[in-house]
C-alpha positions as CSV (number, residue, x, y, z in Angstrom):
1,X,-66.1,-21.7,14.3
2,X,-62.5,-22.5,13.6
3,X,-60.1,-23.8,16.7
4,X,-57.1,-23.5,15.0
5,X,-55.6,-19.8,15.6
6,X,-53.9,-19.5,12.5
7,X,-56.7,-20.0,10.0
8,X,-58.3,-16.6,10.7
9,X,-56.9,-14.0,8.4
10,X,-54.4,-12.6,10.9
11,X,-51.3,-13.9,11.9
12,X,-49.2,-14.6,14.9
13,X,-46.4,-14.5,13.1
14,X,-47.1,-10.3,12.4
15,X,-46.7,-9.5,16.1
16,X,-43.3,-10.7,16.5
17,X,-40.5,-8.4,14.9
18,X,-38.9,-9.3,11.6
19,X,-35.7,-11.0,11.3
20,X,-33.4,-8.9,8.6
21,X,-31.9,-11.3,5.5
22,X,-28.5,-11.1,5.0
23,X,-28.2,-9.3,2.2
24,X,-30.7,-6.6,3.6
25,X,-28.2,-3.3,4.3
26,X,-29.7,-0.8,6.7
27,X,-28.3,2.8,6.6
28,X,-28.4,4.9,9.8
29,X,-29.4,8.4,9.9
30,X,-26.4,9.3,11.4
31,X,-24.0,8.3,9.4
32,X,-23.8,11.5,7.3
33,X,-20.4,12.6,5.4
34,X,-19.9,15.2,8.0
35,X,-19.3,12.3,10.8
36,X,-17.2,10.2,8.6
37,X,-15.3,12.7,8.0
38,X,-15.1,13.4,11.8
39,X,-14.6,10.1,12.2
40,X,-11.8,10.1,10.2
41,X,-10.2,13.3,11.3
42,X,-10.4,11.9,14.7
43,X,-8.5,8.4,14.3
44,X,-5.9,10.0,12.1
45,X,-4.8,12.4,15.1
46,X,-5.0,9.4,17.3
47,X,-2.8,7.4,14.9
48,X,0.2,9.9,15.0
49,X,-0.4,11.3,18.5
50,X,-1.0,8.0,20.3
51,X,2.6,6.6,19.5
52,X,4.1,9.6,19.5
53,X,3.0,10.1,23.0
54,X,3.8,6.2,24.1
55,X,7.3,7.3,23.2
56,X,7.8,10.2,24.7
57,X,6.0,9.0,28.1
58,X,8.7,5.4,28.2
59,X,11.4,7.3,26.4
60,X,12.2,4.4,23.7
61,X,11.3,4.3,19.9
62,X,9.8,0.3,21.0
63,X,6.8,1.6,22.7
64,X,5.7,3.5,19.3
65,X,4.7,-0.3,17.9
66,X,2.8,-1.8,20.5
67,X,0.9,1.9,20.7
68,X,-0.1,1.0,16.3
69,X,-1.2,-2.4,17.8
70,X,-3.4,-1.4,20.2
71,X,-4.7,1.4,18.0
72,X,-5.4,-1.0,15.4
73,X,-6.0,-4.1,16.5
74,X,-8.1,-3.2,19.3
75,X,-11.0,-1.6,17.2
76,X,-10.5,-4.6,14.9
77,X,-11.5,-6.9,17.5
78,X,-13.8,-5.2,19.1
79,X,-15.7,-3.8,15.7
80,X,-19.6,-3.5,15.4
81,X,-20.4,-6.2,12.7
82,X,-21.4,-4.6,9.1
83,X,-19.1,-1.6,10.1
């Protein structure tokens, strides 16, 4: 009779979930052309209509900067890693 856990042919390492390696790429089944293309559609509108709008609501070509900052740099910030 063995005391030791680990020396029966299961184990305890196979119940816990498995760490992914850094190379390993997983692909998401939602990531299809059709929503990168969406995608895509989407943040170019928001590119020219966000500043455009920033200017028109403070009335001065300065706010049309700091509106492609916030567009830009926030989602760079706040990115999901591997994106």
């Amino acid at each position: 009779m063995a005391l030791d856990p680990f020396e029966d042919e299961t184990n305890a390492a196979d119940d816990y979930p498995r760490l992914m390696d850094a190379n390993e790429v997983t692909v998401s089944p939602f990531d299809t052309a059709a929503s990168s293309a969406t995608r895509f559609g989407i943040e170019l509108v928001a590119w020219v209509a966000g500043p455009w709008a920033a200017a028109e609501i403070v009335g001065a070509w300065w706010a049309v900067p700091i509106a492609l900052v916030v567009l830009v740099g926030l989602p760079a910030i706040f990115n999901t890693p591997g994106d």
